[in-house]
C-alpha positions as CSV (number, residue, x, y, z in Angstrom):
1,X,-40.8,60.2,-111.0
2,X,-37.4,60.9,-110.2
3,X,-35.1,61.7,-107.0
4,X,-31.9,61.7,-105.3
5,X,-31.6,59.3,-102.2
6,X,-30.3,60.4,-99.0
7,X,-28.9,58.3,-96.3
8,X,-30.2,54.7,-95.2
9,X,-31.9,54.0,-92.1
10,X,-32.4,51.2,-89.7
11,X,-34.0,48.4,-91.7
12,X,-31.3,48.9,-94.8
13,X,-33.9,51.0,-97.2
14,X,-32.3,54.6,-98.1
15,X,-35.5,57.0,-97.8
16,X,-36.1,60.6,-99.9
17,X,-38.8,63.1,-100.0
18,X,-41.7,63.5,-102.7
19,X,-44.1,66.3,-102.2
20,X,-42.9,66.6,-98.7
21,X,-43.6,63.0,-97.8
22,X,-40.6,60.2,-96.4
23,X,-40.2,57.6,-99.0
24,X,-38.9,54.3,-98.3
25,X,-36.7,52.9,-101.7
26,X,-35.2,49.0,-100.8
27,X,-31.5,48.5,-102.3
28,X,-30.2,51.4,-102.6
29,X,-27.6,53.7,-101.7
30,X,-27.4,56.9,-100.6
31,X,-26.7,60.1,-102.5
32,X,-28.2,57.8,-106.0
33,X,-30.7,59.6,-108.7
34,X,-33.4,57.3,-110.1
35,X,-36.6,57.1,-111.2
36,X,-39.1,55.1,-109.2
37,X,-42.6,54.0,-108.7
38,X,-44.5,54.1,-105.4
39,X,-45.5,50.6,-104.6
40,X,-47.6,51.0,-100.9
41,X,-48.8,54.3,-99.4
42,X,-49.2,54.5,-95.6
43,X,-50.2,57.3,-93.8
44,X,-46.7,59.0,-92.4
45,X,-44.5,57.6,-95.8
46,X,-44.7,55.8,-98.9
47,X,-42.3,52.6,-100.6
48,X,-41.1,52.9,-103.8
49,X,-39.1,50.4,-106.0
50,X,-36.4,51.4,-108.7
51,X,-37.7,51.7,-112.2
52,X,-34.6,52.9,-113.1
53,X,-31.2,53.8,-111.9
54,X,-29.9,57.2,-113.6
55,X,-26.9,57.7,-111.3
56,X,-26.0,54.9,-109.4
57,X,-23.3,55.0,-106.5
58,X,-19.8,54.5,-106.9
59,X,-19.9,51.5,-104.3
60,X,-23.0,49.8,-106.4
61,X,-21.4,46.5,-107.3
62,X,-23.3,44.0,-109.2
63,X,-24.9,41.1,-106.4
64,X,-22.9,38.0,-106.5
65,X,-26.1,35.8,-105.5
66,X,-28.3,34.6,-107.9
67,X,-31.4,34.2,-105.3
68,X,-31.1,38.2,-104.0
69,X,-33.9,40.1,-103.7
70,X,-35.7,36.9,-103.9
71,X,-34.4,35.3,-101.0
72,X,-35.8,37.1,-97.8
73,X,-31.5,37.0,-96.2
74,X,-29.3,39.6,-97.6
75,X,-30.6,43.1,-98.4
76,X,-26.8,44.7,-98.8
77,X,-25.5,42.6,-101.1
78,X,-25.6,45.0,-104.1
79,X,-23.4,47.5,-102.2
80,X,-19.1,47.3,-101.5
81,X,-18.7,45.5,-98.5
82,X,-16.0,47.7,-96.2
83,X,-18.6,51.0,-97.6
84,X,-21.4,48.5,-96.1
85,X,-19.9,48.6,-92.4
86,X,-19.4,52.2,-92.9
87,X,-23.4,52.2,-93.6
88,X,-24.2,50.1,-90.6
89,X,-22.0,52.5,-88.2
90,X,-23.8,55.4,-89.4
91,X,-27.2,53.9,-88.7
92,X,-25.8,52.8,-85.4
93,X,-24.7,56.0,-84.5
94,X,-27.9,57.9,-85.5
95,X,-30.4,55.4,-83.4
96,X,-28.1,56.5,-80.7
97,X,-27.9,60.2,-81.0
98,X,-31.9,59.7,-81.1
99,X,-31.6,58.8,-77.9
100,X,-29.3,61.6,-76.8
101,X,-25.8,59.7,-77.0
102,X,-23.0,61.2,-79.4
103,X,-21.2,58.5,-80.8
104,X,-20.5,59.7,-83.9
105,X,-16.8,59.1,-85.3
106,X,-16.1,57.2,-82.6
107,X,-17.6,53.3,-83.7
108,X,-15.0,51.2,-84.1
109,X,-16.2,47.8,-86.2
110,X,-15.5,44.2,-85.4
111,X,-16.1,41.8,-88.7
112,X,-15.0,39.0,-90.6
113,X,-15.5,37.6,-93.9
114,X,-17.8,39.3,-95.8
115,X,-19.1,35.4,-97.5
116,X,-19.1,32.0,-96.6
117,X,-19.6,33.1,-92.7
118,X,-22.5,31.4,-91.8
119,X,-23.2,28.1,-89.9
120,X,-26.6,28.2,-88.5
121,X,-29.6,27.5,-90.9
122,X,-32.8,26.8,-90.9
123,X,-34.7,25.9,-94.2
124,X,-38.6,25.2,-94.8
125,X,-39.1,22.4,-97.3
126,X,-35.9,22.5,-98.3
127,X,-35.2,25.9,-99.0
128,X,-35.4,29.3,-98.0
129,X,-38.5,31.2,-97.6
130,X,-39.2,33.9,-100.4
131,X,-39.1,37.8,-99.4
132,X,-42.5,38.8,-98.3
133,X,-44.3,35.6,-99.4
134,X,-44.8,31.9,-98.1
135,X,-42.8,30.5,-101.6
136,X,-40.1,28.3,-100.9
137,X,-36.9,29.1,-103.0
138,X,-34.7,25.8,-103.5
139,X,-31.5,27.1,-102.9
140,X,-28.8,25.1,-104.5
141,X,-25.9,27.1,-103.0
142,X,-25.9,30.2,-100.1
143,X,-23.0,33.0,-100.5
144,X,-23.2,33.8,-96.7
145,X,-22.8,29.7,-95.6
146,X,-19.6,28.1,-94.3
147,X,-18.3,25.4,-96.0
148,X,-19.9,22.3,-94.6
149,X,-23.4,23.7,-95.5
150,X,-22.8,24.7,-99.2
151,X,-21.5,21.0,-99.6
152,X,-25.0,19.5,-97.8
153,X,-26.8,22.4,-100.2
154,X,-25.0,21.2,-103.3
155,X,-25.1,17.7,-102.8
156,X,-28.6,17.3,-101.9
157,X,-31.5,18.3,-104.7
158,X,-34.5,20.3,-102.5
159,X,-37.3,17.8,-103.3
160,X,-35.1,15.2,-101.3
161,X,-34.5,17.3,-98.5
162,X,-36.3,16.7,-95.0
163,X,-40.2,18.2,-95.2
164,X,-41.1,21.1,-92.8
165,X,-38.5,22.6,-90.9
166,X,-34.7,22.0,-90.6
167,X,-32.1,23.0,-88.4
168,X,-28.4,22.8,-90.2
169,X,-25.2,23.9,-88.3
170,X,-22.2,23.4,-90.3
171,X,-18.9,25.3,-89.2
172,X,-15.6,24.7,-89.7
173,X,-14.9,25.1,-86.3
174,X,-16.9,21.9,-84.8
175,X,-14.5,19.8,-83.1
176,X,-15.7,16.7,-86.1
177,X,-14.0,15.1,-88.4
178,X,-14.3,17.0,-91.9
179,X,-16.7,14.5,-92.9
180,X,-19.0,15.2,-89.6
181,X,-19.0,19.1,-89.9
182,X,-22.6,19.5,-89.9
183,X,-25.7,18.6,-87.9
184,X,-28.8,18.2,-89.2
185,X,-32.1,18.6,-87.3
186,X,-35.9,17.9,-89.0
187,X,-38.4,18.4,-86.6
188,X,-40.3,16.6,-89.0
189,X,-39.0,13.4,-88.6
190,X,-38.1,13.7,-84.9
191,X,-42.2,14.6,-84.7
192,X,-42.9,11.2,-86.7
193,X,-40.6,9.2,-84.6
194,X,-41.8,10.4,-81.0
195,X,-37.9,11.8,-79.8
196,X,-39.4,15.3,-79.3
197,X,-40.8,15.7,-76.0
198,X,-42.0,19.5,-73.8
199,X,-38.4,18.8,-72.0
200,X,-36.4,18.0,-74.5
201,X,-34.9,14.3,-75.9
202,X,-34.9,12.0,-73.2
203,X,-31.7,10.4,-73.8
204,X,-29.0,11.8,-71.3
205,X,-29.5,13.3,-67.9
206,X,-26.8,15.6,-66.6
207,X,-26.8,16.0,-62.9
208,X,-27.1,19.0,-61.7
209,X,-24.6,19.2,-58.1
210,X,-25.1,23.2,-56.5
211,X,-27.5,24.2,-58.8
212,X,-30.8,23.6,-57.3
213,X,-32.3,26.6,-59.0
214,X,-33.7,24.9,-62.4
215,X,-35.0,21.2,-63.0
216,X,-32.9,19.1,-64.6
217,X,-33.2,18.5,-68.5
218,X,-31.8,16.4,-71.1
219,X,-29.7,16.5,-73.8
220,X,-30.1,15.2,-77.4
221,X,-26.6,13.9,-79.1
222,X,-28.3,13.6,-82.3
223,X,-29.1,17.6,-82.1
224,X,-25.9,18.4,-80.7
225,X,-22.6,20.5,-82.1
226,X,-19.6,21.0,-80.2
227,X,-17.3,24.0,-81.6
228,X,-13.8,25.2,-80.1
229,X,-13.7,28.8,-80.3
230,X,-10.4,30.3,-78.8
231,X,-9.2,27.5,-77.8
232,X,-12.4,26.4,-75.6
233,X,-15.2,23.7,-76.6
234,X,-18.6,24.8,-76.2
235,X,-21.9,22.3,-76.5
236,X,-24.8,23.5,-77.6
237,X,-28.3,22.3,-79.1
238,X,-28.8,23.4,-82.8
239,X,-32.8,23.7,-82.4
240,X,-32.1,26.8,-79.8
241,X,-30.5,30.0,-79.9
242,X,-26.5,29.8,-80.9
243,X,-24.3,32.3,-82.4
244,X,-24.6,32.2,-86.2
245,X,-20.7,34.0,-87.4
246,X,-18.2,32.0,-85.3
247,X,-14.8,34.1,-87.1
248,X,-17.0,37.3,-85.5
249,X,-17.9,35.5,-82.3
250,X,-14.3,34.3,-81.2
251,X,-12.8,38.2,-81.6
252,X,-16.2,39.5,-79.4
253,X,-15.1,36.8,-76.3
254,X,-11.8,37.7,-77.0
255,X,-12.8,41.5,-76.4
256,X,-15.2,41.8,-73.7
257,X,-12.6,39.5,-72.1
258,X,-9.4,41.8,-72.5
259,X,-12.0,44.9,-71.4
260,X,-12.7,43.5,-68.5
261,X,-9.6,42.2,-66.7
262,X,-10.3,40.2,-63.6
263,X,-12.0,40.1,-60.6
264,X,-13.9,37.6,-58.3
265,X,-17.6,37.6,-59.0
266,X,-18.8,38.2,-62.3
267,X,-23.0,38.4,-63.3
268,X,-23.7,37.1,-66.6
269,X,-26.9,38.1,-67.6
270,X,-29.1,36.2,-70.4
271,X,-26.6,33.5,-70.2
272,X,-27.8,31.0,-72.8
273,X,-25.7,28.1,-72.8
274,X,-22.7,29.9,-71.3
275,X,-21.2,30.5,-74.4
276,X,-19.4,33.7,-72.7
277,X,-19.7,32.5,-69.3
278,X,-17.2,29.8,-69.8
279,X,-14.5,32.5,-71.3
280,X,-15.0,35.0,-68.4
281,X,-14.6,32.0,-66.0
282,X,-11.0,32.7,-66.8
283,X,-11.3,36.3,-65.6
284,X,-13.0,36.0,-62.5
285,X,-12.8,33.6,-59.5
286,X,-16.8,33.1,-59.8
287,X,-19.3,33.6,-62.7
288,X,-23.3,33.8,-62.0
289,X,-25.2,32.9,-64.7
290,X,-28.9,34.1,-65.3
291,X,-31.3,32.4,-68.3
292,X,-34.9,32.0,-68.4
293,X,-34.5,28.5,-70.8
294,X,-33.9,26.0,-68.9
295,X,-32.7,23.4,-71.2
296,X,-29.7,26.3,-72.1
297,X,-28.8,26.4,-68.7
298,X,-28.3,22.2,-69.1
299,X,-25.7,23.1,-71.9
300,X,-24.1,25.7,-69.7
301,X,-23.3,23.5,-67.0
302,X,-21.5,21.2,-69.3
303,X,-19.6,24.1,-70.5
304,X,-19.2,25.3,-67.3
305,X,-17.5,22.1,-65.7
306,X,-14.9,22.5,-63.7
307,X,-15.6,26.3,-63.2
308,X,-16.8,27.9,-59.8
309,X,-20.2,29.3,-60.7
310,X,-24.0,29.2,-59.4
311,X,-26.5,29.4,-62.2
312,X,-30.1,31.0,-62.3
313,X,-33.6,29.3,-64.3
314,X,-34.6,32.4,-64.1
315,X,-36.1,35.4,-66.0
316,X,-33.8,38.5,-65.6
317,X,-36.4,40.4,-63.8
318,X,-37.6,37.1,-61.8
319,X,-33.6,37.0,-60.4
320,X,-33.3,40.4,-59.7
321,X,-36.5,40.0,-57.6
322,X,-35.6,37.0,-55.9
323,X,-32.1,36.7,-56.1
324,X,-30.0,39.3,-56.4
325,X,-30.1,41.3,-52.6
326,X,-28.3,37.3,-51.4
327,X,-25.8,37.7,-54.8
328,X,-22.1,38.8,-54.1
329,X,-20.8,41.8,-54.8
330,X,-19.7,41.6,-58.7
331,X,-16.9,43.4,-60.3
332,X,-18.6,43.1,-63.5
333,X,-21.7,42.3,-65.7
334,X,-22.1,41.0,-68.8
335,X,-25.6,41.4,-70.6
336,X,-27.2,40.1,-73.3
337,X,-30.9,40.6,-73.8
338,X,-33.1,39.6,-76.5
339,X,-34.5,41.9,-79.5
340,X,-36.5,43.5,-77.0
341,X,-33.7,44.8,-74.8
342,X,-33.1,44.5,-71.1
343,X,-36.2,43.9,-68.7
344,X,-37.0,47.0,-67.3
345,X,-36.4,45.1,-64.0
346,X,-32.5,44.3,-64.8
347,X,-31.9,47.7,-66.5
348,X,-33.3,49.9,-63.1
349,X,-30.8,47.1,-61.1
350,X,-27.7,47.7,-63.1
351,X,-28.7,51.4,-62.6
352,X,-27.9,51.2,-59.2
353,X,-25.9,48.4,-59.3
354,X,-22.8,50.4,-58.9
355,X,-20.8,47.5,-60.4
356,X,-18.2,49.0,-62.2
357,X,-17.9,47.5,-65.1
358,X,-21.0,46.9,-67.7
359,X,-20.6,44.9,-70.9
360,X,-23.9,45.7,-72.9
361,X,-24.4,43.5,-76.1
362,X,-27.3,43.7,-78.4
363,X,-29.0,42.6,-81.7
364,X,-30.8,45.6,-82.0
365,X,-29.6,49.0,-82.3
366,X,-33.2,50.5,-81.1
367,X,-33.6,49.2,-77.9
368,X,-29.7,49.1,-77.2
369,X,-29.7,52.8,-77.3
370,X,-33.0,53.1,-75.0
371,X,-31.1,51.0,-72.6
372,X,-28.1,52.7,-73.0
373,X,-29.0,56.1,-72.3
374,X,-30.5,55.1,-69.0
375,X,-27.5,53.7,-67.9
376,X,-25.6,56.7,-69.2
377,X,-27.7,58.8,-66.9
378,X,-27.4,56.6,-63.8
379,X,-23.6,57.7,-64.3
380,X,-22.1,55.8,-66.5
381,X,-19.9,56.7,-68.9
382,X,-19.8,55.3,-72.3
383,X,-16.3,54.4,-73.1
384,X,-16.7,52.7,-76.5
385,X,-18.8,51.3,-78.5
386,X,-18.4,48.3,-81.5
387,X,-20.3,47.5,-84.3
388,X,-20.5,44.1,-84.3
389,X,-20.5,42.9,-87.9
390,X,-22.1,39.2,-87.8
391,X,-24.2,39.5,-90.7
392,X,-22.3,41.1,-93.5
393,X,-24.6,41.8,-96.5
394,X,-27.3,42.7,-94.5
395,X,-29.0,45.4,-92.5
396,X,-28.7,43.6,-89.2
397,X,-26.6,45.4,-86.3
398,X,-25.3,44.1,-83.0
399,X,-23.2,45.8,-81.2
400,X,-21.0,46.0,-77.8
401,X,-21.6,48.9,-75.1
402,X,-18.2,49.2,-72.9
403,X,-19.5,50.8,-69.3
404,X,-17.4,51.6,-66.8
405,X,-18.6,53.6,-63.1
């Protein structure tokens, strides 16, 4: 059968109509005539896959990667890349006017390169996982990976790789030599040896001076990177959560930075391993850090050295329950929940938080908006809001809420 796309929604797939019904057709574009085939039928919509493409998009450009559609990554690939941040704005924008907010025209994007971005990995057996299936695909080479791990990919065959899972973060902005760019983590072998232990690698205790409100951990050298990023180190462990796009990651500091302006006491909310903290510590005479991981928090304070700050082992909800009627009075907040969006907990407190200035981040545009548009009816007023492009070639958004009261 045939039909004319229209635009793409959340998840990259552009949808049409047959016999009144939503139709879900993976890498395309919108406003393209094809002919298709319905692959699955569900009860409110159907997927269809291309048969045949009988008027194809002027931004269709032939995928670089020999591994797409194969490779369960990149779903974008096979469109121009500037008309693919103009796609991801429009999908940010409608997820938002769902939820009652008119952004649209007003987006502003913040990107870098489009390949070769990428320094956090992690590969089963050796290679990537297939699309939609337990396969392994033994990637020689990745268009979206910096430098240091295309040269571990290309100079390593995928039988002789680690077994089970491996962490890889290779960046040309680690503070290594050129020949140390990249760390590589096998929980395999670290399982086989005994180093893995519930708290972490017992190797190195920091000690922890007027913190008192999280055990003590330890830190692993061997699963350690250290990256500069506008001029600042930060120390992390490549098995936990760190920010895969650096060149996208030193212009978002940068900008929540030069939103905010200073102040004395700043709340950083879903700290991690103080990877902003330590940035608005330049800002603001004291930053609060809240993290439910524990072993984050470790890497935080040695980020956070030198800098006056009190920091949380603590849920966000568990803080604002305990914590935060003894907190200061903060000029500003910085948040930045997981995929599932602010605990309802923190989002009623910066409600009637009165602080005046909000910085909401996000990795998904769904739950951004829902959190958005209560903070937007608490009375604050949206003043701009970024599409942050970390993961060019792909459907994924995150994106940066500036609130002010």
């Amino acid at each position: 059968m045939n039909i004319i796309t229209d635009k793409i929604v959340f998840g990259g797939n552009s949808i049409s109509k047959i016999d009144g019904k939503t139709v879900f057709i993976p890498y395309t574009l919108p406003g393209e005539k094809l002919e298709v085939t319905i692959t699955e039928e569900k009860r409110d919509y159907d997927i269809a896959k291309i048969d045949k493409i009988l008027e194809a998009s002027k931004y269709r450009v032939q995928p670089a990667c020999p591994y797409y559609q194969k490779c369960g990554g990149c779903n974008m690939m096979h469109i121009e890349p500037a008309y693919q941040r103009e796609l991801r704005k429009q999908i940010l924008s409608d997820i938002f006017m769902q939820n009652g907010i008119d952004v649209e025209g007003k987006i502003k994007a913040v990107y870098g390169p489009d390949f070769n971005y990428r320094a956090r990995f992690q590969l089963n057996d050796g290679g990537l996982s297939q699309k939609a299936s337990n396969n392994i695909i033994p990637v020689e080479k990745c268009l979206c990976a910096e430098k240091p791990v295309n040269d571990w990919l290309e100079s390593s065959t995928a039988g002789r790789r680690p077994k089970g899972r491996i962490h890889l973060f290779g960046s040309s902005f680690m503070t290594a030599s050129d020949e140390n760019q990249l760390v590589i983590c096998s929980e395999e072998s670290q399982k086989k040896t005994g180093i893995v232990t519930k708290g972490g690698v017992k190797n190195k205790k920091l000690k922890l001076k007027e913190n008192h409100y999280f055990s003590g951990s330890v830190i692993s050298e061997e699963n350690t990177a250290t990256v500069k990023i506008a001029g600042k180190e930060l120390t992390f462990d490549v098995r936990g959560f760190f920010q895969s796009n650096l060149f996208v990651f030193e212009k978002v500091v940068k900008l929540i930075c030069d939103t905010l302006g200073q102040g004395e006491n700043v709340l950083d909310m879903y700290a991690g391993c103080g990877s902003i903290s330590t940035f608005l510590s330049d800002k603001f005479k004291n930053v609060v850090l809240v993290e439910h991981n524990r072993d984050a928090l470790v890497f935080a304070e040695k980020n956070m050295a030198g800098k006056k700050h009190t920091s949380f082992g603590l849920s966000g909800a568990a803080w604002v329950k305990n914590c935060s009627a003894s907190s200061p009075s903060f000029d500003a907040c910085v948040v930045d929940p997981p995929r599932s969006g602010m605990e309802k907990e923190v989002c009623d407190y910066l409600c009637k938080s009165g602080i005046p200035q909000i910085r909401s981040l996000s990795c998904d545009p769904a739950t951004h908006a829902r959190d958005c548009a209560k903070l937007i009816k608490a009375g604050y007023s949206l003043e701009e809001l970024y599409l942050l492009d970390f993961y060019p070639n792909t459907s994924h958004i995150e994106s940066l809420a500036v609130f002010v009261k």
